[in-house]
Backbone as CSV, one residue per row, in Angstrom:
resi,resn,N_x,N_y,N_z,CA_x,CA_y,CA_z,C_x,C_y,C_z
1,UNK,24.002,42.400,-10.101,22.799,42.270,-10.884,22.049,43.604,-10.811
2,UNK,21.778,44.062,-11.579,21.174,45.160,-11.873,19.699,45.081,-11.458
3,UNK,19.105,46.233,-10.718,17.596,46.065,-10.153,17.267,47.862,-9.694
4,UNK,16.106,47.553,-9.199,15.559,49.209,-8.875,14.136,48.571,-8.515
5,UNK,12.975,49.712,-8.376,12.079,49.911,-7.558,11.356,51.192,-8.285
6,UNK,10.222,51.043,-8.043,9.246,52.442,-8.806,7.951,51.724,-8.317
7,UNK,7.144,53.091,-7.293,5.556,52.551,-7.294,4.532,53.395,-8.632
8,UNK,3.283,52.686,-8.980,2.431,52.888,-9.699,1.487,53.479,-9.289
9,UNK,0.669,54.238,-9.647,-0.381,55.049,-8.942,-1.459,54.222,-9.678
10,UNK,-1.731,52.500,-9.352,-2.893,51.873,-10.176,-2.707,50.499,-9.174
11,UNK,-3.993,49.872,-9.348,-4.489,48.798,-8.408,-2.927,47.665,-8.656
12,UNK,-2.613,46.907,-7.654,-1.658,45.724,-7.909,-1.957,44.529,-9.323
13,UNK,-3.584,44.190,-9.388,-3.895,43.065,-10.357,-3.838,43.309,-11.464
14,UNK,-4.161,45.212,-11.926,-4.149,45.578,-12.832,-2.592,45.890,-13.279
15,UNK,-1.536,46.082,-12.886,-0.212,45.905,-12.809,0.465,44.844,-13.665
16,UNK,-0.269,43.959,-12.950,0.711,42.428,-12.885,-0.591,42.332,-14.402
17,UNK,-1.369,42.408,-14.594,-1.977,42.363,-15.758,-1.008,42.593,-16.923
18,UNK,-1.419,43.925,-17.004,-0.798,44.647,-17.945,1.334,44.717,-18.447
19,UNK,1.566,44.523,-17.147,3.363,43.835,-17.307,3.680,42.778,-17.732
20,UNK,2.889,41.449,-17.214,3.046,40.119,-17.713,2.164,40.023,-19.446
21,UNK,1.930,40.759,-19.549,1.345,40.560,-21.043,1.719,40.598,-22.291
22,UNK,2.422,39.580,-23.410,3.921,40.139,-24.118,3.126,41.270,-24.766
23,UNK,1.799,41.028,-25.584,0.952,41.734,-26.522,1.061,43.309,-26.262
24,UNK,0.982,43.449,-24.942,0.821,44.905,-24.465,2.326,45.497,-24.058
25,UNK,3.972,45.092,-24.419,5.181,45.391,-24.356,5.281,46.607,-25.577
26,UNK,5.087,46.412,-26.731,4.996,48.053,-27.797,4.903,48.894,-26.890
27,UNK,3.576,48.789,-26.676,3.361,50.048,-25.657,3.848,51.175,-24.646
28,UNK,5.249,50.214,-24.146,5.567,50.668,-22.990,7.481,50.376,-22.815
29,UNK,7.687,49.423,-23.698,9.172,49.384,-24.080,9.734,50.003,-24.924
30,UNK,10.200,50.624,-24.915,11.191,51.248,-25.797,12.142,50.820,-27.030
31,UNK,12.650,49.594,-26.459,13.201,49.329,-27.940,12.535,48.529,-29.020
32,UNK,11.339,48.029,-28.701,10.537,47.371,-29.202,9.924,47.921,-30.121
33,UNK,9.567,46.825,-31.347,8.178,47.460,-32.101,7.002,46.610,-31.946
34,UNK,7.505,45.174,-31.964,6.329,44.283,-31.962,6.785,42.976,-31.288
35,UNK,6.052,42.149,-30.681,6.029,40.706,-30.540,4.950,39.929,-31.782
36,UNK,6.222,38.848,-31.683,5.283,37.707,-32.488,5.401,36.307,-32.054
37,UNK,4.350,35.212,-32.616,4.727,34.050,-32.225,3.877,33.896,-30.645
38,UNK,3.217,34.512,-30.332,3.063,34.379,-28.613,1.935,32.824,-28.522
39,UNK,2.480,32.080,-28.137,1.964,30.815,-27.726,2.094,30.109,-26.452
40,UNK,1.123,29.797,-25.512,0.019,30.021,-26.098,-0.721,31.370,-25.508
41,UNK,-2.013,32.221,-25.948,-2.076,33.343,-25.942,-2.228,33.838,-24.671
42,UNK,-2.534,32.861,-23.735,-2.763,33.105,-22.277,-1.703,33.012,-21.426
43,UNK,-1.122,34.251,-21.043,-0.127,34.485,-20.073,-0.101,33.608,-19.001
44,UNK,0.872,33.079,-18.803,1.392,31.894,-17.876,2.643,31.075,-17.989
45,UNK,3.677,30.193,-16.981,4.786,29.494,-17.042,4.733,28.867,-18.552
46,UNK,6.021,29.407,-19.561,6.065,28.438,-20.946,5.612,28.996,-21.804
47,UNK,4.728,30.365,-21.426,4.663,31.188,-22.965,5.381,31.404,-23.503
48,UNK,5.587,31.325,-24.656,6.420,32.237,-25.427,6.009,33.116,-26.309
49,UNK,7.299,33.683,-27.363,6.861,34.668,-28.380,8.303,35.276,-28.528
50,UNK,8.315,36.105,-29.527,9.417,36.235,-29.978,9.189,38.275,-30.400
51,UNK,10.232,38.839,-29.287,10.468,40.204,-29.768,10.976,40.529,-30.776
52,UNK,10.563,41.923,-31.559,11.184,42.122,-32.604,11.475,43.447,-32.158
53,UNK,12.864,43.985,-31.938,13.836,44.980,-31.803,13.857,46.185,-32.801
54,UNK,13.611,47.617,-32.055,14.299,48.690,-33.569,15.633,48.214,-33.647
55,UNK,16.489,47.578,-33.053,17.799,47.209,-33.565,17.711,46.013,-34.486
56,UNK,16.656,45.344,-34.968,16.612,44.159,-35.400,16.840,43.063,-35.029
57,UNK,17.300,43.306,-33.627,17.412,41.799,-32.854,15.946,41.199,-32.609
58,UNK,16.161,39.765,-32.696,14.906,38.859,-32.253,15.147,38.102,-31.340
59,UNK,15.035,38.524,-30.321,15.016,37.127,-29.259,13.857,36.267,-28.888
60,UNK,14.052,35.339,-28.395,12.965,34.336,-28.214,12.855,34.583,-26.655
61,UNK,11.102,34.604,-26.452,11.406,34.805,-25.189,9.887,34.029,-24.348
62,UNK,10.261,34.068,-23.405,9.481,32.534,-22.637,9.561,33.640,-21.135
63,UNK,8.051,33.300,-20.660,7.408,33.325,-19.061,8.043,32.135,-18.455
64,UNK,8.787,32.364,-17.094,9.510,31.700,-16.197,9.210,31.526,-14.986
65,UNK,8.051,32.603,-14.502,7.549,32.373,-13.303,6.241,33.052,-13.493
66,UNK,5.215,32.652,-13.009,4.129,33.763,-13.360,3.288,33.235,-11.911
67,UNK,3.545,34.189,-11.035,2.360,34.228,-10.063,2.051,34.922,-9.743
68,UNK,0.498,35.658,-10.007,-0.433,36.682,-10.297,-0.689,36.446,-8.912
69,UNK,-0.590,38.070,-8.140,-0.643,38.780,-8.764,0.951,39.360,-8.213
70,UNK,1.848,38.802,-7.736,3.158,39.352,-7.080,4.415,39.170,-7.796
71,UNK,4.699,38.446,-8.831,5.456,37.890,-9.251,5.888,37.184,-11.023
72,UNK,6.569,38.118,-11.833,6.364,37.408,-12.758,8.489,37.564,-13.501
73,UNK,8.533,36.524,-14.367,9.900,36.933,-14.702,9.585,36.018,-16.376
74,UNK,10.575,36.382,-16.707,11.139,36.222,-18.637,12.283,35.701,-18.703
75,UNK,12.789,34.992,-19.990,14.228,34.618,-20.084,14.282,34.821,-21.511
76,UNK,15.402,35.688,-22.045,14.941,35.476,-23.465,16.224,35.267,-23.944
77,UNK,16.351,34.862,-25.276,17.928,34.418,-25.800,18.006,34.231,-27.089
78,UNK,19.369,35.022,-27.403,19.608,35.135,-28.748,20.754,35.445,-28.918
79,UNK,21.042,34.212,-30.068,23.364,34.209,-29.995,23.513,33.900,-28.759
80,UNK,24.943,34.521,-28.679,25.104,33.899,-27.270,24.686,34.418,-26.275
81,UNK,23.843,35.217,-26.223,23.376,36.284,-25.183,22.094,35.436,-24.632
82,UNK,22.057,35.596,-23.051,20.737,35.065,-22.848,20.625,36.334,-21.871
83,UNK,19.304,36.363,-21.506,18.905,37.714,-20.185,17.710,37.531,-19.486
84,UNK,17.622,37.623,-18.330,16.297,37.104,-17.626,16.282,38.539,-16.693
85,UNK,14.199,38.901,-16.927,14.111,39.899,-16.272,12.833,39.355,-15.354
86,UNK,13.294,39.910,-13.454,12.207,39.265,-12.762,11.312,40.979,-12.398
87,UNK,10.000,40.622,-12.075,9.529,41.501,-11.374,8.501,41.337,-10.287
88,UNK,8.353,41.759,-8.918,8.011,41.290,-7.854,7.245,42.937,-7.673
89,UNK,5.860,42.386,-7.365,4.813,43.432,-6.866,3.834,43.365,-5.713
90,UNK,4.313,44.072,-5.251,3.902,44.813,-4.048,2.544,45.318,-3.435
91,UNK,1.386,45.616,-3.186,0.844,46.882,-2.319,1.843,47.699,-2.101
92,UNK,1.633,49.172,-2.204,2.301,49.773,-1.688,1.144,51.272,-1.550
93,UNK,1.521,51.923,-0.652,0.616,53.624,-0.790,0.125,53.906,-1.686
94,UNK,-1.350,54.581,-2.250,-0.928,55.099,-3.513,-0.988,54.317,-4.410
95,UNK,-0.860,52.662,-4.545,-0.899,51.739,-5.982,-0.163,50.765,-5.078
96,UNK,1.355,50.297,-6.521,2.090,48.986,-6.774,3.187,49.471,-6.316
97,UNK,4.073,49.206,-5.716,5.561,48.948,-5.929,5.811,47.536,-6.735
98,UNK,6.751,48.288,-7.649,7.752,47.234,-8.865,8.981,47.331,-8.620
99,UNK,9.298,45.796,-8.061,10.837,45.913,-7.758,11.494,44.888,-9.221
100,UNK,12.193,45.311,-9.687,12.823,44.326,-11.077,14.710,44.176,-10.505
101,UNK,14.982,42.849,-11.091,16.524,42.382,-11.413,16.603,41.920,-12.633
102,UNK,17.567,42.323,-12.825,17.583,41.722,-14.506,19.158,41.178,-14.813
103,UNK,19.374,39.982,-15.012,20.259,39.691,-15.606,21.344,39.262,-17.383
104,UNK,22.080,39.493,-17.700,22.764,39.890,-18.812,23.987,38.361,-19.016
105,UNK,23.831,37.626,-19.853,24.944,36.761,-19.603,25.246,36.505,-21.152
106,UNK,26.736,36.312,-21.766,26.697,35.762,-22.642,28.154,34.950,-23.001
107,UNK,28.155,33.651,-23.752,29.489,32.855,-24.053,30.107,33.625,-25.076
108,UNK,31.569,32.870,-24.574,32.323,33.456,-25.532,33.107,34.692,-25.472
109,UNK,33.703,35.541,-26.686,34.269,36.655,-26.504,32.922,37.407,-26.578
110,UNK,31.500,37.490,-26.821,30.610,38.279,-26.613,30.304,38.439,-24.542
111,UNK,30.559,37.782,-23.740,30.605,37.865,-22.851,31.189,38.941,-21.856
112,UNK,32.205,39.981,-22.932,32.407,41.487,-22.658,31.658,42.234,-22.994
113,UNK,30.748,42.068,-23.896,29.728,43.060,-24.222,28.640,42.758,-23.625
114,UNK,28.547,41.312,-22.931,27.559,41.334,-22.126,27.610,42.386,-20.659
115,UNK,28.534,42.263,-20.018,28.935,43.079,-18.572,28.900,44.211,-18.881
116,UNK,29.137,44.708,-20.290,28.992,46.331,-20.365,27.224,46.537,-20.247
117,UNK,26.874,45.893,-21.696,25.213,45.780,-21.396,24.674,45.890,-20.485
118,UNK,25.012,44.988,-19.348,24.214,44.858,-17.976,24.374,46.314,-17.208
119,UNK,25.700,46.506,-17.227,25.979,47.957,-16.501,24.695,49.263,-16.912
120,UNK,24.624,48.868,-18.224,23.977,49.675,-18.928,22.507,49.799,-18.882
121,UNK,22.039,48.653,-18.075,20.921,47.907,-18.007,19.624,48.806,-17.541
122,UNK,19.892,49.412,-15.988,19.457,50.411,-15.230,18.739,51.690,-16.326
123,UNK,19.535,52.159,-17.188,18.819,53.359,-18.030,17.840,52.681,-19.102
124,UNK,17.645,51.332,-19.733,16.440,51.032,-20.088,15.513,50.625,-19.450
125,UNK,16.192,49.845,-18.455,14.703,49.059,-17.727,13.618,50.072,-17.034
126,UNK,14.578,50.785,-16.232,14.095,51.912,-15.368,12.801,52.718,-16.183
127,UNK,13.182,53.591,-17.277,12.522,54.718,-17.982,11.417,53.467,-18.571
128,UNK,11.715,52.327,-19.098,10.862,51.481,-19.445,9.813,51.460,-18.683
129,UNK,10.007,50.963,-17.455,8.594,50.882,-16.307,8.220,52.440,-15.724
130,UNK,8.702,53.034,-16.311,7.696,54.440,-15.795,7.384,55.188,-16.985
131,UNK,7.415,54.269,-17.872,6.614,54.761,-19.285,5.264,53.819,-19.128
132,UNK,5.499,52.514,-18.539,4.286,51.419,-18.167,3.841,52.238,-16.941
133,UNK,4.316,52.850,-16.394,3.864,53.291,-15.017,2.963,54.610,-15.457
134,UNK,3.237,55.022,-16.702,2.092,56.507,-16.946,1.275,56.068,-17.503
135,UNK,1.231,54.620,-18.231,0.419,54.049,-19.058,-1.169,53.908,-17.889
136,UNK,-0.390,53.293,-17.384,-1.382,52.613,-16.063,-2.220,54.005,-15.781
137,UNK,-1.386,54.726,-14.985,-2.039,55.533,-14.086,-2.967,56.896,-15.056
138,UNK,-2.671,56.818,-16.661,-3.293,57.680,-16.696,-5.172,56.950,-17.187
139,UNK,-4.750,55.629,-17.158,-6.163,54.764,-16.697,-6.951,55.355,-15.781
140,UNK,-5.937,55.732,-14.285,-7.083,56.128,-13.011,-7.402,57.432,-13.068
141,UNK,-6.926,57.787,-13.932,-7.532,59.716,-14.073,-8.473,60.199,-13.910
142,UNK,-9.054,61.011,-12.901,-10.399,61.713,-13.231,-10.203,62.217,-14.733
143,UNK,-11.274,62.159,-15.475,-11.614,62.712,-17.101,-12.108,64.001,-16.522
């Protein structure tokens, strides 16, 4: 299962804020342009909403664990592909440590392109949260 680690130079609540929030994903994901559908609007177990991909994929995607302020994960699925991403936060020096796993599964003969995907997994997720990670911190900036 694919996972990693990166601390934030920004408070833990404000973290788990701003990560668990689908509204605020543009921002800071990469393959994304927009979410839609987010019901209901208050982040918590059973939200959903539905990404919309520069590749044009749409997956549907649903909050699976949400406990503010250490803990939050996603499951989203589309075709036969399903993928669940957790993330667990920390105190750490300095801000947050973000530890993420993310898993890749899919039926069928798409189930080879799932294991490549996952392999592959590490170079989006990663650059993903330290694009959220400059987001944050350039919040605490002296102006």
């Amino acid at each position: 299962m694919p996972s990693g680690s990166l601390v934030v130079g920004a408070p833990l609540v404000e973290v788990f804020g701003y990560l668990s929030d689908p509204t605020r994903r543009p921002e800071w994901q990469s393959s994304l342009r927009r979410v839609e559908d987010v019901t209901p609007p208050a982040p918590g177990v059973g939200q959903r909403w539905t990404d919309v991909t520069a590749a044009g994929v749409r997956p549907r995607m649903e909050t699976v664990e949400h406990e503010p302020p250490t803990r939050w994960a996603e499951r989203g699925t589309w075709g036969p592909f399903a993928a669940w991403l957790r993330l667990d936060l920390a105190p750490a020096d300095g801000g947050t440590r973000i530890s993420w796993e993310l898993e890749l599964t899919a039926t069928g003969p798409a189930g080879l392109l799932a294991r490549v995907l996952r392999s592959a997994a590490p170079l989006a997720v990663a650059p993903d949260l330290r694009r959220a990670a400059r987001v944050l911190e350039d919040r605490h900036r002296p102006r």
